[in-house]
C-alpha positions in Angstrom: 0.0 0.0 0.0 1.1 3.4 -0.9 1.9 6.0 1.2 3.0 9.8 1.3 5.9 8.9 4.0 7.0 6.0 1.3 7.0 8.2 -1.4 9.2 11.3 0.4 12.1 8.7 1.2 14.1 10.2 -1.8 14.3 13.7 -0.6 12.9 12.8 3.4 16.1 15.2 4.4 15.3 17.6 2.4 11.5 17.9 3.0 12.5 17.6 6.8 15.0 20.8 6.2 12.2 22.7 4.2 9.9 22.5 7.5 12.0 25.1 9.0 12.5 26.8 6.1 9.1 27.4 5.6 7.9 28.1 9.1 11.2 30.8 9.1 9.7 32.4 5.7 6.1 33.4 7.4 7.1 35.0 10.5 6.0 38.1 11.8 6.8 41.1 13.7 3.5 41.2 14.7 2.1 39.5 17.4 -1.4 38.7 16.3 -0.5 37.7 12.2 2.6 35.3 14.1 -0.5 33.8 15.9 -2.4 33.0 12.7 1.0 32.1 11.1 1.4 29.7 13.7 -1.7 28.4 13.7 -1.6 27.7 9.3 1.6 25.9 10.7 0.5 23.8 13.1 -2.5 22.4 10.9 -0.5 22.2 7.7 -1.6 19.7 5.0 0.0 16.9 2.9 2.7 18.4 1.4 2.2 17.1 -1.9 3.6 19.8 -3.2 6.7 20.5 -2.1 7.5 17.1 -2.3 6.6 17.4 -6.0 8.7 20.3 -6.4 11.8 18.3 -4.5 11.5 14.9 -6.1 10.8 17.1 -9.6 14.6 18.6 -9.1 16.2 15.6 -7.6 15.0 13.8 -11.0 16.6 16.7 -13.3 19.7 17.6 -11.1 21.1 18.0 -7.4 18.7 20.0 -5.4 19.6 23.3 -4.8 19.0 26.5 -2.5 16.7 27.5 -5.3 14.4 24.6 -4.7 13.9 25.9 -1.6 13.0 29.1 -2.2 10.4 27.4 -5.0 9.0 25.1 -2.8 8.4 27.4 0.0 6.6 30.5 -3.1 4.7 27.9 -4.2 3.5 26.5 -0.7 3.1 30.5 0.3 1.1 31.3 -2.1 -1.1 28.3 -2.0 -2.1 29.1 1.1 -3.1 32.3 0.9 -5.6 31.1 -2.0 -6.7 28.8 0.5 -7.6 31.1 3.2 -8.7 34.1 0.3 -11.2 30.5 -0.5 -12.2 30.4 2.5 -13.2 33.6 2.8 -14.9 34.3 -0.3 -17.3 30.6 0.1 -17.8 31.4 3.5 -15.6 28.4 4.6 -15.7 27.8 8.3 -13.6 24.5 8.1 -11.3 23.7 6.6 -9.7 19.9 6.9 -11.4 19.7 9.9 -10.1 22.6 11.8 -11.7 26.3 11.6 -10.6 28.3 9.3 -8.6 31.6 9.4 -11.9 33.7 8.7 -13.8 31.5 11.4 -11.2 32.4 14.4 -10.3 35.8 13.0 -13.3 37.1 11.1 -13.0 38.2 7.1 -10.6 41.0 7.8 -7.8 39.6 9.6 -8.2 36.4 7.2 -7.5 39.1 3.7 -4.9 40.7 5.2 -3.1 37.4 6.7 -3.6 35.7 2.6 -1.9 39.1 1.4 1.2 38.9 4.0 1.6 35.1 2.2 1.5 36.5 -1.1 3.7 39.8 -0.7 5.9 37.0 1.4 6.3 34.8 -1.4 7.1 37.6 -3.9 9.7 38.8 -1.4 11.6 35.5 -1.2 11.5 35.2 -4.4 12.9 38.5 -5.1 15.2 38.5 -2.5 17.0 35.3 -3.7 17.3 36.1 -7.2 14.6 33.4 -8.2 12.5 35.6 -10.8 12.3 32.6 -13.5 10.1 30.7 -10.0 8.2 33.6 -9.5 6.9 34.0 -13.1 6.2 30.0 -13.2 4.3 30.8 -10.0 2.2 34.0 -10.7 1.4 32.6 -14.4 -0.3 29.7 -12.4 -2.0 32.3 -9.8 -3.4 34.6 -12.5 -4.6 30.7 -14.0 -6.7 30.2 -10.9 -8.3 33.1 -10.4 -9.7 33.2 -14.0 -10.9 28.8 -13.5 -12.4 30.4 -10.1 -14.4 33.2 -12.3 -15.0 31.1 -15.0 -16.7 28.2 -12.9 -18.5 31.2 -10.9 -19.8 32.5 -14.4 -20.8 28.9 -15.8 -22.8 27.5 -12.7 -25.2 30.4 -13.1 -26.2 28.9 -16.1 -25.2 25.1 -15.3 -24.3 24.7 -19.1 -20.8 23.2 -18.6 -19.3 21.6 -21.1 -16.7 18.8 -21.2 -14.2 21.2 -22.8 -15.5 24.0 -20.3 -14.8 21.8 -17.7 -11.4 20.8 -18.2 -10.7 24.3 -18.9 -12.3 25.2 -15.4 -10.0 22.2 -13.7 -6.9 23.1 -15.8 -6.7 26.7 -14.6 -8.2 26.3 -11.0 -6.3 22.7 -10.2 -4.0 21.5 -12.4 -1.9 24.4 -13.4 -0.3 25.2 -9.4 0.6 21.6 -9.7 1.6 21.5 -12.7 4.1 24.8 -11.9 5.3 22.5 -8.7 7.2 20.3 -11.0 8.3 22.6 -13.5 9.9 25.0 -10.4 11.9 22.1 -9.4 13.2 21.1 -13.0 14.1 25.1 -13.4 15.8 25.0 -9.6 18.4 22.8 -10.9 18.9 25.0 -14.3 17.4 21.9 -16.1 16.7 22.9 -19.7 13.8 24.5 -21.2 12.3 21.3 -23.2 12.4 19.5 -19.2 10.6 22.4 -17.7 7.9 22.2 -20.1 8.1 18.3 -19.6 8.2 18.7 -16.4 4.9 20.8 -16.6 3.0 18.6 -18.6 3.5 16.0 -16.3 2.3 18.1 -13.6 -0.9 19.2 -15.6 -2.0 16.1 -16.5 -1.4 14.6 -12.9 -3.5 17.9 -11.4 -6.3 16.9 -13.6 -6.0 13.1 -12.8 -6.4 14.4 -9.1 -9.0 16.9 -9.5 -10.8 13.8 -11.9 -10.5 11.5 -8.4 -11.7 14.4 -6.1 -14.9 14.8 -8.4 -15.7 11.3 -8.4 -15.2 11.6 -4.3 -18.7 13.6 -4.0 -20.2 10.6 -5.4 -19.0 7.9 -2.9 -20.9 6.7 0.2 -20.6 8.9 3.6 -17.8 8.9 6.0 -15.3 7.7 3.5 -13.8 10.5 2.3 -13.0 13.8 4.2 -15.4 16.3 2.6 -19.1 15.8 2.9 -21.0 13.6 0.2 -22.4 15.4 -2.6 -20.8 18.7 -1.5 -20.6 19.6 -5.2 -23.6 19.2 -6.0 -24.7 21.8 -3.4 -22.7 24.1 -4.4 -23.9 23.4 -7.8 -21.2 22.6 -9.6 -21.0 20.6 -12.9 -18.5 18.2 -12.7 -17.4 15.4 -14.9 -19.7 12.5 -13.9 -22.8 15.2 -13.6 -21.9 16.4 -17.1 -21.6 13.2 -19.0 -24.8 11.1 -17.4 -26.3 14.6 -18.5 -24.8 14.4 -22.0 -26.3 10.6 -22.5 -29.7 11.2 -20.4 -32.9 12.4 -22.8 -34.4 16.0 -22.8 -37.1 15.7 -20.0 -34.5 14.0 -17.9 -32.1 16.6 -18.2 -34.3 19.6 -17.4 -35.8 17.4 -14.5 -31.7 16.8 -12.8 -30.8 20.8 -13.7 -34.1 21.7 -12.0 -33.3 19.6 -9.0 -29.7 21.1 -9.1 -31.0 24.4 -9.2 -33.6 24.5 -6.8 -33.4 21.6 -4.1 -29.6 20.6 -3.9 -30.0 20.6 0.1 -32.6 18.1 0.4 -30.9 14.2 1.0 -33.9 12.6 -0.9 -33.2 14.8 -3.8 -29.1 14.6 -3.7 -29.7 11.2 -3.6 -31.6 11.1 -6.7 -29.1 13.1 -8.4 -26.4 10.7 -7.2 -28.5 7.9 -8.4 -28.9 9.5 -11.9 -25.1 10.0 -12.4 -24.7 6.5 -11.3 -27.3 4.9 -13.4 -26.1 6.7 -16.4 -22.7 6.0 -16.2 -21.0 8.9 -15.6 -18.4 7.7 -12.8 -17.3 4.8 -14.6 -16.3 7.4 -17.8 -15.2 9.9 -15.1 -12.7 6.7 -13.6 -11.8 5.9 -17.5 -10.8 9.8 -18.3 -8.7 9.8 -14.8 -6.7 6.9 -16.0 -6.2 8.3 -19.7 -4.0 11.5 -17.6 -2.6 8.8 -15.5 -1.1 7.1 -18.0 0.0 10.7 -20.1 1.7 11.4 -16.7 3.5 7.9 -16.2 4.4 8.4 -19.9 5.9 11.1 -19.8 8.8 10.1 -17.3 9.6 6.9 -19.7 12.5 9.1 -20.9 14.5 9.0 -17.9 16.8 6.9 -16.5 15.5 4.6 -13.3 16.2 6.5 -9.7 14.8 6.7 -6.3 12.9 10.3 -7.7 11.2 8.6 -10.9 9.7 5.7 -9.0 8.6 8.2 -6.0 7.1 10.4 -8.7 5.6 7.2 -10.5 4.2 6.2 -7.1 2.9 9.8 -6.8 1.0 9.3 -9.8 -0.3 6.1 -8.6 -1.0 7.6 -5.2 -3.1 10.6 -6.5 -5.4 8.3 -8.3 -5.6 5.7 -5.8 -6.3 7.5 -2.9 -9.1 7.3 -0.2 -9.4 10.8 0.7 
C-alpha cells in the first residue's frame, strides 16, 4: 500500500530541512499575524507539493537552494488562496479545523492571505529566483480566471466537457503542474524539461481533480469532505456532465431543476447521485482519470531509473488511488 511517507524517502532530508525553512519564511513582527501564522503551521496539509517540487529537481539535477526558495513561493502562495477560499465561500472549516476567517473574522483572514503572497514575492525577489516567481504568478493569475469562469458557468449550469477541463486546468491543475516545473528550473534543467516537467504536472493535477470529483459521489464517512458537497454548491463536474450528455431532454431539465432548486434536500441529492450512477458517468469519469494517469506515467519513460522517478511514479499512482 502506498503512502506519502513511502514516497518522500528520496528527498525525506530535504523535506525535513524545508519544514524550517518554511515556518522561518512566514514569521512576523506582529504578534497577532505570528498567531495565525502559527496556527496555518500547526494544521499544515500533505505536502504534496513541495515534495513534487523536490523529487521534480532531484529527477533533473542535485537540489539546490533554489528549490527551496520554489518550494516554499509555491506553498506561500497556495495558502493564501486557501484562506482568500475560504473567505470568499464562506468556509468555516477547513480539513477539519476552523478556518482563518472562522477564528479571526473576514478581515484579519484578507490581510493574513496578502502577507503570504507579498511573502512569497519577497523570497523570491530576494533570492534572485525571478524565473520561479513568473512560473508561480502565471499559475496564480490561471486560478483566479478557473475560479471566475466556474462562478460564471454555474449560473447557467451549461458546462461543457471542454469547459470543464478548462475550469479544472486553470483552477487545479496548473499550481501543480508549476510544482514540478519549479523544481526542474531550480536545478537550471533545460527548457524542453521544464515544459516536460509541466506537462506532467498538468496532467497529474487533472487526474487528481478527476478523483476528487468522483469523491462527492461515494458513500458517507469515506472521504474527508461531505457527500455530494458539489452538487450543493452546484457545480457541474465530470460524472454530472456526461450522465447529462447521455440522459434524454425531460431527464435533463428534471436533474438541472433539482440542481438548481433543491440541492439541500438528502432525498433529492440522492436522486441526483443515483442518476449519475445509473447513467454512467463515474465509470467514464474513472476511465478519463486513467487516460491522464497514464500521459503522466508516460511522460517520465525518458528518464533513466532513480529513487525520484519511482517516487514520482508512485505519486501518480498515489493521486489516483487514494481514499481521501
Amino acid at each position: 500500500m502506498l503512502s506519502l511517507s513511502s514516497i518522500q524517502k528520496p528527498v525525506q532530508a530535504e523535506m525535513k530541512q524545508f519544514e524550517d525553512y518554511f515556518r522561518d519564511s512566514m514569521k512576523s513582527k506582529v504578534p497577532l499575524l505570528d498567531l495565525v501564522m502559527n496556527y496555518l503551521i500547526r494544521r499544515k496539509g500533505k505536502q504534496m507539493r513541495p515534495l513534487l517540487v523536490f523529487l521534480s529537481a532531484q529527477l533533473n539535477g542535485t537540489i539546490s537552494p533554489g528549490t527551496y526558495t520554489g518550494a516554499a513561493l509555491i506553498e506561500l502562495l497556495h495558502t493564501a488562496s486557501l484562506i482568500h477560499d475560504d473567505v470568499v465561500d464562506e468556509s468555516y472549516l477547513r480539513r477539519g479545523f476552523f478556518s482563518i476567517n472562522a477564528l479571526w473574522r473576514n478581515k484579519i483572514a484578507v490581510l493574513s492571505g496578502d502577507y503570504l503572497l507579498s511573502k512569497g514575492l519577497l523570497i523570491s525577489i530576494e533570492n534572485n529566483q525571478v524565473d520561479l516567481l513568473k512560473i508561480v504568478s502565471e499559475a496564480v493569475r490561471e486560478m483566479s480566471e478557473g475560479e471566475l469562469l466556474q462562478m460564471e458557468k454555474a449560473r447557467k449550469l451549461d458546462i461543457t466537457e471542454e469547459v470543464y477541463y478548462e475550469i479544472i486546468r486553470k483552477k487545479t491543475a496548473t499550481l501543480i503542474a508549476s510544482c514540478s516545473a519549479v523544481g526542474a528550473k531550480s536545478v537550471n534543467a533545460g527548457e524542453d524539461k521544464v515544459q516536460l516537467m509541466k506537462e506532467f504536472g498538468m496532467a497529474v493535477g487533472i487526474a487528481f481533480q478527476i478523483k476528487d470529483d468522483i469523491f462527492d459521489y461515494e458513500a458517507s464517512g469515506k472521504i474527508g469532505k461531505p457527500t455530494a458537497n458539489d452538487i450543493k454548491e452546484k457545480k457541474m463536474t465530470l460524472p454530472l456532465i456526461y450522465a447529462l450528455n447521455n440522459a434524454s431532454s425531460q431527464e435533463k431539465r428534471h436533474i438541472i431543476r433539482l440542481v438548481k432548486n433543491r440541492h439541500s434536500n438528502p432525498e433529492k441529492l440522492h436522486e441526483i447521485i443515483q442518476f449519475v450512477v445509473d447513467k454512467g458517468g463515474i465509470r467514464y469519469a474513472t476511465e478519463q482519470m486513467t487516460v491522464y494517469k497514464d500521459k503522466a506515467i508516460n511522460l517520465l519513460q525518458e528518464y533513466p531509473e532513480s529513487p525520484a522517478k519511482t517516487s514520482l511514479l508512485d505519486l501518480v499512482t498515489f493521486t489516483t488511488t487514494r481514499s481521501k
